[in-house]
C-alpha positions as CSV (number, residue, x, y, z in Angstrom):
1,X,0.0,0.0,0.0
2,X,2.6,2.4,0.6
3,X,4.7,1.4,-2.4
4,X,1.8,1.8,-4.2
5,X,1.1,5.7,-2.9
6,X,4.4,6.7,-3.1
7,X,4.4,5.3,-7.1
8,X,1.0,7.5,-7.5
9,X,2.9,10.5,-6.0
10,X,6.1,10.4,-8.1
11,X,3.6,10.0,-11.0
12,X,1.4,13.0,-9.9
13,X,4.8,15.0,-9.7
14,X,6.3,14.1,-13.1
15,X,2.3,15.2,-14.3
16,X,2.8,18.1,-12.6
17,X,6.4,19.0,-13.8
18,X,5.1,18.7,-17.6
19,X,2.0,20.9,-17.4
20,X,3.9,23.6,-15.6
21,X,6.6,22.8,-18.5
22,X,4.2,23.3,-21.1
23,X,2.5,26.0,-19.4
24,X,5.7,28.5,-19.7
25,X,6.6,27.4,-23.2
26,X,9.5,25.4,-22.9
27,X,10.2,21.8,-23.5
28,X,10.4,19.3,-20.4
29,X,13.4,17.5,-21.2
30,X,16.1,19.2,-23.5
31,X,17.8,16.6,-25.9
32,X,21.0,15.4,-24.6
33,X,23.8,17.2,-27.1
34,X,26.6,14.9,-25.9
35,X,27.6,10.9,-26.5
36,X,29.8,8.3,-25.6
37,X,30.8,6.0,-28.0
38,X,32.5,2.4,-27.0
39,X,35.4,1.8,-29.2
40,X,37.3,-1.5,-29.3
41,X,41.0,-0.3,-29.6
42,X,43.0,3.3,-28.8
43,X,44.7,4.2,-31.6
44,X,48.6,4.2,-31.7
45,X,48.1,7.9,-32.4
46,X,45.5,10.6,-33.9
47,X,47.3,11.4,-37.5
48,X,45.4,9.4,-40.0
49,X,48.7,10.8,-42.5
50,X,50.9,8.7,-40.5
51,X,49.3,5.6,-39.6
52,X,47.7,2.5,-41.1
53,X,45.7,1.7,-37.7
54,X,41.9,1.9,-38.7
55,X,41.4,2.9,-35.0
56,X,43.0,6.3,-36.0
57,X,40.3,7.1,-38.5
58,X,37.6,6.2,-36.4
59,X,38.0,8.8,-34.1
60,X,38.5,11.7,-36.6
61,X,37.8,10.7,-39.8
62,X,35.5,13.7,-41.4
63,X,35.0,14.5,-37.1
64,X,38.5,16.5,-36.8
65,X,40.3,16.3,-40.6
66,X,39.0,16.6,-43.6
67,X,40.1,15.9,-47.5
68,X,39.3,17.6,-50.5
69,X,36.3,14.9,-50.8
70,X,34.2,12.7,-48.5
71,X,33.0,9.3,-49.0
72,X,29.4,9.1,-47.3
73,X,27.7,6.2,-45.8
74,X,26.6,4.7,-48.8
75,X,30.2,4.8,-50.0
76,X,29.9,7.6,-52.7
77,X,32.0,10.6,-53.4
78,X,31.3,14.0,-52.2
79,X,32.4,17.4,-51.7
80,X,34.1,18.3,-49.3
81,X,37.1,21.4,-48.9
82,X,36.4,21.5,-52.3
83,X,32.8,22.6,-53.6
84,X,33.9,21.1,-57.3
85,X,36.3,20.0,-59.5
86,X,36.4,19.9,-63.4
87,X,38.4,17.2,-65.1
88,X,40.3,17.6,-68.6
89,X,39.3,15.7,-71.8
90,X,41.8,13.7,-71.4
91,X,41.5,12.6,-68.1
92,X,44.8,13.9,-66.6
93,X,44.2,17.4,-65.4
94,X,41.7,17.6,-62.3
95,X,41.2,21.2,-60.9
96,X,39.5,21.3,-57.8
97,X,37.6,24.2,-56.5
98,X,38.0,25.5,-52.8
99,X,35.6,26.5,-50.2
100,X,36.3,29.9,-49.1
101,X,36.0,31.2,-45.1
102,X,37.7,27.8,-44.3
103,X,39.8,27.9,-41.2
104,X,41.7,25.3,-39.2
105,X,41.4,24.7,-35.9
106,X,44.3,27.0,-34.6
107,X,42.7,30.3,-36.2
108,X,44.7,29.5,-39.5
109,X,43.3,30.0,-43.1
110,X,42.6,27.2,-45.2
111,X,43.8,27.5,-49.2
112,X,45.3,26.1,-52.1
113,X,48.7,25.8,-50.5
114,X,47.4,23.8,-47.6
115,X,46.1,21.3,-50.4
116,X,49.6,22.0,-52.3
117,X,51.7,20.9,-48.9
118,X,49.5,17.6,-48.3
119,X,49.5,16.1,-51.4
120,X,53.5,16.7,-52.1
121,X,53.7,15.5,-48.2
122,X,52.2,12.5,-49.2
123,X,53.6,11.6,-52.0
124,X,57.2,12.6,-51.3
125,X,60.0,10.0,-51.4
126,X,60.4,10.0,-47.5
127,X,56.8,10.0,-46.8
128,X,55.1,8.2,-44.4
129,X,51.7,8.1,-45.1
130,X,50.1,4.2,-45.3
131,X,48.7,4.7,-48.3
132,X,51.1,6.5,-50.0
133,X,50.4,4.5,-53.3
134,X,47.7,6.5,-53.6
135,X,49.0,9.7,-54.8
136,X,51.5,8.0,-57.1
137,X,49.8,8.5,-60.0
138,X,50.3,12.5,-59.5
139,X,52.6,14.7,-61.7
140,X,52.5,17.8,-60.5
141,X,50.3,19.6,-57.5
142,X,49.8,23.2,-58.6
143,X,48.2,26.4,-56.8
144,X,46.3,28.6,-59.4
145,X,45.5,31.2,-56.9
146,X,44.5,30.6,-53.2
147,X,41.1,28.9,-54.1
148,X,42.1,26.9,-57.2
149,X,44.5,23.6,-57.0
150,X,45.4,22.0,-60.3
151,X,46.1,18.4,-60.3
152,X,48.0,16.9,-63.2
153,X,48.4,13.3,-63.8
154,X,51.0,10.8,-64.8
155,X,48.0,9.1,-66.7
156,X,44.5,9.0,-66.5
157,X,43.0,7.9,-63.4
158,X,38.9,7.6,-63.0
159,X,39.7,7.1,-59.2
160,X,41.2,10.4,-58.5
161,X,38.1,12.2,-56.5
162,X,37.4,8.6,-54.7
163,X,41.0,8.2,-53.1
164,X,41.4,11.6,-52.0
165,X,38.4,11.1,-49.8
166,X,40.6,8.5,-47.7
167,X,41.7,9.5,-44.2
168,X,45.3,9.5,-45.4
169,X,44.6,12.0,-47.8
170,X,43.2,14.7,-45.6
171,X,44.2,17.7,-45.5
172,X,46.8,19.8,-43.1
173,X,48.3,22.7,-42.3
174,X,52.1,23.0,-42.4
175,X,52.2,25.3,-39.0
176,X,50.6,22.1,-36.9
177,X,51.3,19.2,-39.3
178,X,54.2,17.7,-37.2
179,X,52.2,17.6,-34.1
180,X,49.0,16.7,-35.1
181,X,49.9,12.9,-33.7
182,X,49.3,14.7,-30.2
183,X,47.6,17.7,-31.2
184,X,45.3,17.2,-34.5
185,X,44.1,20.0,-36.1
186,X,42.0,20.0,-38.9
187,X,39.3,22.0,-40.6
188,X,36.3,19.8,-39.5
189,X,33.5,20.2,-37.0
190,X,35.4,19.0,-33.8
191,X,38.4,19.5,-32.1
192,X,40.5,17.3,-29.4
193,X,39.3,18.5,-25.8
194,X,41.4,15.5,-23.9
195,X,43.1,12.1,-24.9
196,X,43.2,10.2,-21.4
197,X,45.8,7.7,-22.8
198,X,44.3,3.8,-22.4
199,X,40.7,5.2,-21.3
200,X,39.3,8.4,-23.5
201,X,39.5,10.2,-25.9
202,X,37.3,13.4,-26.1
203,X,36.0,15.8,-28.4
204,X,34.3,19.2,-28.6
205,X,31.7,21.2,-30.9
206,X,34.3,23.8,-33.2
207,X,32.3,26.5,-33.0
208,X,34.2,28.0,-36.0
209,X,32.8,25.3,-38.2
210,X,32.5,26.6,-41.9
211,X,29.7,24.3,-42.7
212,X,26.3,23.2,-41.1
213,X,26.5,23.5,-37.3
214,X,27.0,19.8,-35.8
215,X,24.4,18.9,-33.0
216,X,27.1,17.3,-30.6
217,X,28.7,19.6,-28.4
218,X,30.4,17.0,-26.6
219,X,32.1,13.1,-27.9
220,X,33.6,10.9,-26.0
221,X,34.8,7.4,-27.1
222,X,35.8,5.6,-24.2
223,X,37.9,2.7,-25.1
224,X,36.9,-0.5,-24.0
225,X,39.0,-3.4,-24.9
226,X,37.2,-6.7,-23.4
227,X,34.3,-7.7,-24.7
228,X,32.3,-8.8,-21.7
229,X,33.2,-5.1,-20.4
230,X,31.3,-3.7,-23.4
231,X,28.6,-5.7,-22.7
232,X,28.3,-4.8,-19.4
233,X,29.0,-0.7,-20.2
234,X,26.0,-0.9,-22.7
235,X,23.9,-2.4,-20.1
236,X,24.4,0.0,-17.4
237,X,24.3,3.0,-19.8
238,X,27.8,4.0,-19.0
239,X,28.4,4.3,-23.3
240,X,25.4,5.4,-25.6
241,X,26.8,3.4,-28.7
242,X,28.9,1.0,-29.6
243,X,29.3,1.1,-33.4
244,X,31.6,-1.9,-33.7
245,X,30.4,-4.1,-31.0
246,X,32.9,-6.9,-30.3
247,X,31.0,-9.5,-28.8
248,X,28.2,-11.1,-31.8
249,X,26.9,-13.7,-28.9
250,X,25.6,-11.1,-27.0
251,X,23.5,-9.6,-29.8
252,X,20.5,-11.6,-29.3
253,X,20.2,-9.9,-25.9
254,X,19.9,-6.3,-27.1
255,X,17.2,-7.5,-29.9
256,X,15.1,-8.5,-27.1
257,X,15.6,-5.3,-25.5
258,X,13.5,-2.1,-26.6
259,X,16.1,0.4,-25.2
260,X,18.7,-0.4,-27.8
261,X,18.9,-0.2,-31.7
262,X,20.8,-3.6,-33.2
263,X,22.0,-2.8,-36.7
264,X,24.4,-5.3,-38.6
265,X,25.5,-3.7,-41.5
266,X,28.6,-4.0,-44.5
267,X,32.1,-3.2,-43.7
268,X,34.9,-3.1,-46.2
269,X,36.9,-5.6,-43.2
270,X,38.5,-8.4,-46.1
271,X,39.0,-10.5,-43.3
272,X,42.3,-12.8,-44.0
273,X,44.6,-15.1,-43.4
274,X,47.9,-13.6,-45.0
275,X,50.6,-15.6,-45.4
276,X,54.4,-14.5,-46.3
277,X,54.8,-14.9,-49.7
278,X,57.8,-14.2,-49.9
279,X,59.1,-16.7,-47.2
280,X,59.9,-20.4,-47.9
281,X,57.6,-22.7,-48.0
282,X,54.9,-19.9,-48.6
283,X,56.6,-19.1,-52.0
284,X,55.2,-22.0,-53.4
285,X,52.0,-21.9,-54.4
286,X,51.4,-25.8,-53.6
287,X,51.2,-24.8,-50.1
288,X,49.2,-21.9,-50.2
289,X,46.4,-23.6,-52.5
290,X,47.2,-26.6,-49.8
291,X,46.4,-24.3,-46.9
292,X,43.2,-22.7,-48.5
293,X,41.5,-25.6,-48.9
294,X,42.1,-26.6,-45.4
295,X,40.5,-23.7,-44.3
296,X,36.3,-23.9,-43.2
297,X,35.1,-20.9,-44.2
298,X,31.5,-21.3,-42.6
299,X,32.9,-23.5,-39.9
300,X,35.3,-20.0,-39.0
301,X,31.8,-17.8,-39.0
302,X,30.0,-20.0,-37.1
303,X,33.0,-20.6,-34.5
304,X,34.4,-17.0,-34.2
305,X,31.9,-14.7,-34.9
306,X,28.7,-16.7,-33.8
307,X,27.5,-17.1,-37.5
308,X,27.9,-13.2,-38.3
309,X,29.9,-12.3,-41.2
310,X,30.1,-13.2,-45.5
311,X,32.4,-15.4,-46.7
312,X,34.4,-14.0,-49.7
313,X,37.2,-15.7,-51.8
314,X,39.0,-12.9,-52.5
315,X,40.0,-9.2,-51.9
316,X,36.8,-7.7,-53.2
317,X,33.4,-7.1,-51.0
318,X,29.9,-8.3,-51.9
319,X,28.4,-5.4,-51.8
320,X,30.7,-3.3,-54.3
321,X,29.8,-3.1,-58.2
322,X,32.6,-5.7,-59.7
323,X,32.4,-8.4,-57.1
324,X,32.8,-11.8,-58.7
325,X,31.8,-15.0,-56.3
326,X,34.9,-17.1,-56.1
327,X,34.3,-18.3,-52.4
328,X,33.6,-22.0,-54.1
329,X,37.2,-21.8,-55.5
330,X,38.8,-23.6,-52.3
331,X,36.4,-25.8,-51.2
332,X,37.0,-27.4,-47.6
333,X,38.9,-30.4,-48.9
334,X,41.4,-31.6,-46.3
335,X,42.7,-34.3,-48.0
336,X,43.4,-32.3,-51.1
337,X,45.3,-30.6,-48.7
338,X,47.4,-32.8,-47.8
339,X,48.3,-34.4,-50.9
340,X,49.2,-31.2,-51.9
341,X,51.4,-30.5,-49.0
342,X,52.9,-33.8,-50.2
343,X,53.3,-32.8,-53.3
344,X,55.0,-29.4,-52.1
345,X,57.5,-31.8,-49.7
346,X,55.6,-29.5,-46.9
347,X,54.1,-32.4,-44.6
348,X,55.7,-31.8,-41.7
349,X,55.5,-27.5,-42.4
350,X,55.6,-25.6,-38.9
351,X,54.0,-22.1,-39.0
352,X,53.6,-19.4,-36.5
353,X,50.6,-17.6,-36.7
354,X,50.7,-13.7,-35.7
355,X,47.1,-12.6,-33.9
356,X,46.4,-8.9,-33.7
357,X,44.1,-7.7,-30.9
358,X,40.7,-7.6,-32.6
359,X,38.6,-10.6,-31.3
360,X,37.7,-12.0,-34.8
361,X,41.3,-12.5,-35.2
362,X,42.2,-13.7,-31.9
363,X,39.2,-16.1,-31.8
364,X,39.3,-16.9,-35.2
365,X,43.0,-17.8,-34.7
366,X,42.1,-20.3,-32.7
367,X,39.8,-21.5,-35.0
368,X,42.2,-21.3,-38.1
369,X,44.9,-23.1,-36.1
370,X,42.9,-26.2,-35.1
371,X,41.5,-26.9,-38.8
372,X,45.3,-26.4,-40.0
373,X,46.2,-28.6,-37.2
374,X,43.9,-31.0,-38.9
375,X,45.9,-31.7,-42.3
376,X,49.1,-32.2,-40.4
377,X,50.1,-28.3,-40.1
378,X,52.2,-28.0,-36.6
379,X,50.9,-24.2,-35.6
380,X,52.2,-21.9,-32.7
381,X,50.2,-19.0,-31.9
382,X,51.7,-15.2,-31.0
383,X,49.5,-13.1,-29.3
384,X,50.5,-9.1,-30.7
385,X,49.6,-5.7,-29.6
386,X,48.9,-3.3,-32.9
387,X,51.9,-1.7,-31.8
388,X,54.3,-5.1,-32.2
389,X,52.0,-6.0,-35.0
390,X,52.8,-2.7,-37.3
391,X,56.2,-3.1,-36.3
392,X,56.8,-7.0,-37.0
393,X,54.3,-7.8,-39.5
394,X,53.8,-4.6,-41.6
395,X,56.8,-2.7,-41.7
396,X,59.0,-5.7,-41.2
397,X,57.6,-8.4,-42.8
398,X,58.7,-10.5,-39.7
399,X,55.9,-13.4,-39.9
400,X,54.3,-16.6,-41.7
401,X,50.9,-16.2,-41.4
402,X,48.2,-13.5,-39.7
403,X,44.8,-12.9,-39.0
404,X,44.0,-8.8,-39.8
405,X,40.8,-7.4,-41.5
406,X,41.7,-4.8,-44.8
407,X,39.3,-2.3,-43.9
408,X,40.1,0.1,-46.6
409,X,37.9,0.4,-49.9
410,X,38.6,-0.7,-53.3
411,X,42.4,-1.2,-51.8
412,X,43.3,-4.3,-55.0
413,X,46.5,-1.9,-54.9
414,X,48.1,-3.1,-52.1
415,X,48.5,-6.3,-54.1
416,X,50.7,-4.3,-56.9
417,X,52.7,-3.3,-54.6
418,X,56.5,-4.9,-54.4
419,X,56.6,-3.6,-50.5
420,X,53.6,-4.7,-49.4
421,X,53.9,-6.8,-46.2
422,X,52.6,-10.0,-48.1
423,X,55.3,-10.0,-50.5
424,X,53.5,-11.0,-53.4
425,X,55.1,-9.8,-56.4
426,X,53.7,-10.4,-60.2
427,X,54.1,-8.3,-62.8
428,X,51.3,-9.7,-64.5
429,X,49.1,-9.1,-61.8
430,X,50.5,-5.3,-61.7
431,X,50.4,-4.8,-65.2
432,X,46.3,-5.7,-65.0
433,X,46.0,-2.9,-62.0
434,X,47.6,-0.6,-63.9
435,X,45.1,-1.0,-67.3
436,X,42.2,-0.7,-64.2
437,X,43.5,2.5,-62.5
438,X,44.1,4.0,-66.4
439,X,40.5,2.8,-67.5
440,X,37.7,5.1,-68.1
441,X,35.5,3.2,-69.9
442,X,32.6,1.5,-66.8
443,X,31.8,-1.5,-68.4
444,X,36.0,-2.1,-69.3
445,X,36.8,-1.2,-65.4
446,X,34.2,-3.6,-64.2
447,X,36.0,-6.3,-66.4
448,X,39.3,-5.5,-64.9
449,X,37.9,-5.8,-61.3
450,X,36.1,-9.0,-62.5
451,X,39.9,-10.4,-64.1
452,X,42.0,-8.8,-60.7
453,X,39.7,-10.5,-58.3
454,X,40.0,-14.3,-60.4
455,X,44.2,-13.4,-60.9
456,X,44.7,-13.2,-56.6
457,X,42.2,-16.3,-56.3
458,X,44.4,-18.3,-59.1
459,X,48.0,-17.3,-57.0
460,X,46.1,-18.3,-53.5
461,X,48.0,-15.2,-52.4
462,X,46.0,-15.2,-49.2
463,X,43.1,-17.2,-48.0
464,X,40.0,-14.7,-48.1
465,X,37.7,-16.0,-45.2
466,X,35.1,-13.4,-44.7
467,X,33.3,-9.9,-44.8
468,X,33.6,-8.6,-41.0
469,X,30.1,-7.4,-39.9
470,X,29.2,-4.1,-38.4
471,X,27.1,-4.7,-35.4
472,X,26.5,-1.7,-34.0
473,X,24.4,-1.5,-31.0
474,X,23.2,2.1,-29.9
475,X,20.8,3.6,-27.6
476,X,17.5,3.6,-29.3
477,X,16.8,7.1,-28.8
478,X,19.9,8.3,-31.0
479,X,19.5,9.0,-35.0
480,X,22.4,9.1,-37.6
481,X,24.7,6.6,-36.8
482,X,26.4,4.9,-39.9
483,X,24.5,1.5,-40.5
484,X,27.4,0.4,-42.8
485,X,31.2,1.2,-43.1
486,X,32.5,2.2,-46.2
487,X,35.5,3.6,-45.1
488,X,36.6,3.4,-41.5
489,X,35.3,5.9,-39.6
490,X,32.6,7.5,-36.8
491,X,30.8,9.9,-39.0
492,X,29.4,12.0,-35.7
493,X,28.5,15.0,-38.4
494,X,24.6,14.1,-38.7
495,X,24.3,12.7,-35.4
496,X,21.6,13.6,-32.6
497,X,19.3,12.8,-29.8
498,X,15.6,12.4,-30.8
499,X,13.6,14.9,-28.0
């Protein structure tokens, strides 16, 4: 009885609250303008021009930097620091159109030399931008006047706009370039308030902005590395959204639970298993064709990522215009295996197998290791941080195998690349990128994608296990999350909380 009266007077004083609300004018509950977002991994730094870490661009990907173009959520091109761009007959000469009254962060004006410095940083010889491929095919970078850049090409490249809206190519200014690691500053609608090293990092509204005024004044991602802690951080309300949620078994428990919104979308995440072709006995393709088909592709979903996830059979994603199906290529066929390991004089081959942090690699290490296990392959597992990993694996080339999701889009480059950490190197196969990248013609480029994707499958350069889901799991109240990933990142620029 007296629960039941002290229930009728909270209720008669929330009534009460409202009409006297509505009786002065004014809303009874304002909508929250700030969020916290759960994100899986810190990231080694907060220069998206100096690091290959995905966890970079997540944070301040079109948030805090910006390029000359944007790729959206549904993965198109779009302006950006530059309003437009005309392109020559020929296909070599891009001019690109500034925004005027752009400023960065520290007060300083944005303009053609800005652009100028970032693409001839990029592209220089000592550069250390991860995708500094990208801006090979560039001739010269010049500045018409301060609102007018001129691109010129070596040749023809239909891919121009799309690559410059990568994090890597974002743009900077040179009074702050060298300590945007620390101390970012961009041109977009945020700036870094605090990076808590190992716990937070946090931004604020730049209220400076030259575009449409952001709704956030405050983001937060709070970084959250285990995966039963983000469960439990979600529950309590102690993070609004996690947009990669790490833990798939636990999404059947927010779908039954009206507070939160469960969207699993695309990601560009080629999840695979890279091995070191350029490392005996992975030089021979024997034992790479052996070691695809001992792979399980759907066994690997089911096991590491509770079912969630695409398989793919090569570096090309579903949902991209091109994509040819060659998952049936390597069919689970351990005895194939190893005969062919037989063949290859490989049947007593020991591997180590290098696991980043991310839980689809570590648990589907474990996974990999066992079926491998099961056509005679002796593995040993090594546990990396990202920082050991970049240094050992991708700089160094210091492995035989790994576990590591290419998040970037349309990135068939990398394989063209003499450098690259898989060692792969075929001039053939470089010779076909190049016809793509030169290609205008739709219907020709679609072709060469179709003929790149079959060439990788053919050398078994990797084995291609699956598209990596994004589950993101938000509060329900919250609008304009991205449902899918085209390129890494937390677009918070349309975000807000429903009133």
């Amino acid at each position: 009885m007296y629960r039941r009266l002290m229930q009728c007077l909270v209720r008669g004083a929330a009534a009460g609250a409202v009409s006297a609300g509505l009786l002065l004018g004014t809303p009874a509950l304002a909508a929250r303008t700030d969020i916290v977002l759960g994100i899986r991994l810190e990231p080694p730094h907060l220069d998206p021009t100096a690091g290959a870490a995905a966890a970079i661009a997540e944070v301040v990907y079109n948030n805090v930097f910006q390029g000359l173009t944007r790729i959206d959520r549904d993965g198109s091109v779009k302006p950006s620091l530059a309003e437009r761009w005309d392109v020559s007959e020929d296909g070599k000469v891009y001019t690109f159109h500034l925004r005027q009254g752009v400023k960065f962060h520290d007060g300083t004006t944005f303009d053609a030399e800005d652009v100028k410095f970032s693409l001839d940083r990029a592209r220089a010889a000592d550069s250390v931008n991860p995708q500094k491929g990208l801006f090979e095919p560039i001739e010269t970078v010049e500045v018409v006047d301060p609102q007018t850049v001129r691109i010129t090409l070596k040749r023809p490249s239909g891919n121009l706009p799309f690559n410059l809206g990568w994090a890597a190519a974002v743009i900077v200014a040179p009074e702050s370039a060298a300590d945007n690691k620390t101390q970012p500053v961009g041109t977009g609608p945020f700036k870094l308030a605090e990076w808590v090293k190992g716990d937070h990092v946090t931004l604020v509204r730049n209220d400076d902005y030259w575009g449409e005024p952001v709704a956030l004044e405050k983001a937060t991602f709070k970084i959250i590395g285990d995966p039963t802690a983000s469960f439990a951080a979600l529950m309590a309300g102690d993070v609004d959204a996690f947009p990669l949620f790490p833990a798939p078994e636990n999404v059947p428990q927010f779908e039954a639970d009206p507070r939160f919104t469960v969207v699993v979308g695309n990601t560009q995440g080629k999840t695979v298993l890279a091995m070191n072709n350029g490392r005996k006995p992975f030089d021979d393709i024997r034992v790479r064709r052996a070691i695809s088909h001992a792979v399980d592709r759907q066994a690997l979903i089911e096991g590491a990522m509770h079912g969630y996830g695409k398989p793919i059979g090569s570096h090309f994603v579903p949902q991209d215009r091109g994509y040819v199906d060659l998952t049936g290529k390597y069919p689970f066929d351990p005895e194939k295996a190893r005969a062919l390991l037989k063949e290859a004089g490989a049947e007593n081959l020991s591997v180590q197998l290098v696991l980043p942090p991310p839980d689809y690699a570590r648990r589907g290490g474990e996974v990999l290791a066992s079926q491998l296990r099961n056509v005679g392959i002796s593995v040993e597992i090594v546990p990396m941080e990202w920082a050991q990993w970049l240094g050992e694996v991708f700089r160094n080339k210091n492995f035989d195998m790994t576990v590591v999701s290419h998040v970037e889009p349309l990135d068939l480059d990398i394989y063209a690349r003499d450098d690259y950490y898989f060692g792969y190197r075929n001039p053939e196969y470089r010779a076909l990128y190049e016809r793509f990248v030169a290609s205008t013609d739709e219907n020709e480029r679609l072709a060469l994608l179709g003929t790149l994707q079959e060439k990788l499958a053919d050398d078994a350069v990797n084995v291609w296990l699956f598209l990596l889901p994004k589950i993101g799991i938000w509060d329900a109240r919250l609008e304009g999350l991205w449902e899918n990933t085209p390129v890494p990142a937390n677009d918070l620029t349309g975000v807000k909380w429903r009133e």
